[in-house]
C-alpha positions, -999 to 999 in steps of 0.1 A, spaced: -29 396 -42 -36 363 -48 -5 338 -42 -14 323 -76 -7 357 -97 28 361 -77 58 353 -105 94 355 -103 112 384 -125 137 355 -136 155 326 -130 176 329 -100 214 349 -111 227 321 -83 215 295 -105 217 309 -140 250 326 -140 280 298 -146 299 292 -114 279 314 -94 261 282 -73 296 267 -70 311 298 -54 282 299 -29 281 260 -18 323 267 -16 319 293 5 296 278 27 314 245 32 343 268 40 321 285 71 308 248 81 342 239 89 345 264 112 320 248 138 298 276 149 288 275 184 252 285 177 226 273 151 235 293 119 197 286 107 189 310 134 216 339 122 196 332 81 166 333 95 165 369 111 187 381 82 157 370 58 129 383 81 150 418 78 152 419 42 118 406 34 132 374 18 100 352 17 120 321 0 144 323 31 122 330 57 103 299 48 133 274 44 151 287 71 125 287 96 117 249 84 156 244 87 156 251 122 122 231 130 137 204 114 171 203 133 146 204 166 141 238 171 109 243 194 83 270 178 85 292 203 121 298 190 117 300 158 88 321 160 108 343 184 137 352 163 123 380 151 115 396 189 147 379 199 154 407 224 124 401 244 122 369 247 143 341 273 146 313 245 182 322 234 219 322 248 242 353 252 262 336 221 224 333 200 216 368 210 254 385 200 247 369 170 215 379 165 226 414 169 256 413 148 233 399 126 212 429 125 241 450 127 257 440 91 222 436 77 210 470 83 246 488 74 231 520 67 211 528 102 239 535 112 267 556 116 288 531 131 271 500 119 292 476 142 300 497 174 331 483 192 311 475 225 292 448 200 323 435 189 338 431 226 307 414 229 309 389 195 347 384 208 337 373 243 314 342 227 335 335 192 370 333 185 391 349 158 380 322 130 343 317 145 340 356 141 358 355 110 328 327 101 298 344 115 307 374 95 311 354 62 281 337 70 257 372 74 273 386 46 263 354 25 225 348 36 227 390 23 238 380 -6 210 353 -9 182 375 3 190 401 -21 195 379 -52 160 366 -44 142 398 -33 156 414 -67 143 386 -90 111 383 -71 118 344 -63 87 327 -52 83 300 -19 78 264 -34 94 274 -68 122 244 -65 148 253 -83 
């Protein structure tokens, strides 16, 4: 398939539905003020790769070239496990990451050794943010995945 016959189902629901854009920028300056101790581009980027978001993938991988992240890191996200280019902190929330987006291969989606784990690297409102911050790129990824949005659409 040709990237010229590729077409989005419809606008984007984030963008199109009143309020909907506002409540996602809120809720995202909300987790910015909680100072991550990792590269959130990094967290959004294996989120997308997981749920096939193409529009993510691409901006989030640019994001994190952009804010200095070497290639052989951002290329790596997605092997994250084998691979020396991230921290215990990166790698927790890698795995948390994959955790929340995959909810369903599993019986207990977050086991409480991963949690020991997350709690070890981030405190209360850091974990608190990381979690809002997954569940919000999965919001993203499936709002664009269900409309078919394309890379280099703008909005």
């Amino acid at each position: 398939m040709s990237t010229s016959t590729l077409t989005s189902r419809q606008a984007n629901p984030a963008i199109s539905t009143e309020g909907a854009l506002d409540a996602l920028h809120a809720l995202n300056k909300a987790i910015d003020r909680t100072r991550l101790p990792i590269n959130r581009e990094l967290v959004h980027l294996r989120a997308s790769q997981l749920n096939g978001c193409s529009v993510c993938v691409d901006m989030h991988a640019k994001a994190l070239r952009k804010a200095g992240e070497s290639e052989e890191r951002v290329f790596a996200v997605g092997a994250w496990r084998d691979t020396p280019y991230f921290t215990d902190a990166e790698r927790v929330a890698l795995a948390l990451t994959e955790a929340l987006t995959r909810l369903a291969d599993s019986t207990d989606a977050v086991p409480d050794e991963l949690w020991a784990e997350v709690s070890e690297h981030f405190d209360e409102a850091q974990r608190a943010a990381l979690v809002l911050d997954i569940a919000q790129i999965n919001v993203w990824n499936r709002v664009n995945v269900a409309t078919r949005q394309i890379v280099g659409e703008g909005w």
